[in-house]
C-alpha positions as semicolon CSV with decimal commas, in nm:
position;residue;x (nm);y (nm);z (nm)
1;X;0,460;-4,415;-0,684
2;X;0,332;-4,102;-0,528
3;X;0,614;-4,127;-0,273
4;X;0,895;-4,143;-0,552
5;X;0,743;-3,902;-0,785
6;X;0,518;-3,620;-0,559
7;X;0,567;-3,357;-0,812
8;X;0,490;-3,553;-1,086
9;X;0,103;-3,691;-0,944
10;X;0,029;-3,332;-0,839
11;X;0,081;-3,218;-1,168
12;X;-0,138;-3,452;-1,340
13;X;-0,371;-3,440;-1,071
14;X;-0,343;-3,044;-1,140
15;X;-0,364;-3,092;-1,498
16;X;-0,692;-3,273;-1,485
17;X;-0,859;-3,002;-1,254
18;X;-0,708;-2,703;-1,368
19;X;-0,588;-2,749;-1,746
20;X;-0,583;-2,328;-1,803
21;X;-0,343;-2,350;-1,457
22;X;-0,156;-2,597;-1,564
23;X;-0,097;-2,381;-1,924
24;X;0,009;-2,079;-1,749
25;X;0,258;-2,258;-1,556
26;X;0,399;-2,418;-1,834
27;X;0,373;-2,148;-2,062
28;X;0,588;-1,951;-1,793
29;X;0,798;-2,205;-1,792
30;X;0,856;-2,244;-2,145
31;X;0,965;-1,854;-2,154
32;X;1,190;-1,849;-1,912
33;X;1,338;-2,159;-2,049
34;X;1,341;-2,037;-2,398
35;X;1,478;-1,741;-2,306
36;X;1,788;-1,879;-2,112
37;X;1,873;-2,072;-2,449
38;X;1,808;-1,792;-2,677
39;X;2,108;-1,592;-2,424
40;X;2,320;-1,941;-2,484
């Protein structure tokens, strides 16, 4: 599982230690996501 999906363990295992991290990333994220669709 943690071969297949790296990424995916590290970021729950992320999530658990450092929820307010694991916001900012995402929240980063979201923006620059949002904002490419907003252009589209």
């Amino acid at each position: 599982m943690k071969r297949s999906s790296s990424i995916n363990g590290r970021s729950l295992t992320d999530n658990n230690n450092n929820p307010l991290l694991i916001r900012l990333v995402s929240n980063s994220l979201i923006k620059k996501f949002g904002g490419i669709k907003t252009k589209k």
